[in-house]
C-alpha positions, 0 to 999 in steps of 0.5 A, a space after each residue: 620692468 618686465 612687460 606682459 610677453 616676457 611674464 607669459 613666457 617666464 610662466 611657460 617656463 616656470 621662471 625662477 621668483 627671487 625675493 629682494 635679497 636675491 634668495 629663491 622663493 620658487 617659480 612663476 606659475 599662472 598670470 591673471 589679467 585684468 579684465 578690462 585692460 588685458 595687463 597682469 593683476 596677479 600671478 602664482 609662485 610655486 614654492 615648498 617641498 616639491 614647488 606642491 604650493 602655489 601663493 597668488 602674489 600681486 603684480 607688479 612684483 619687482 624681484 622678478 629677473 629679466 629675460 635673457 
């Protein structure tokens, strides 16, 4: 599982989001932490043409890659 540092610094470099089978969804854009634990609760993907949408997925997500 990949801890809060890692997902702040995959959002800062807008780390790839691949679904279970591997395939591209998009990449991470913004995490909202819970208020009162300080962890993740949600983060965007950005996907479509241009990356132009942005979808708020629950956390944990598991396709998430680890970082190097």
């Amino acid at each position: 599982m990949i801890n809060t540092d890692q997902l702040h610094e995959l959002s800062l470099i807008g780390g790839t989001v691949t679904g279970n089978d591997g395939e591209k969804i998009g990449k991470l854009g913004q995490v909202f932490l819970d208020e009162q634990t300080g962890e993740p609760e949600w983060v965007t993907v950005n996907t479509g043409f241009f990356g132009l949408s942005e979808n708020f997925v629950p956390w944990p997500m598991p396709a998430l890659p680890e970082t190097p």
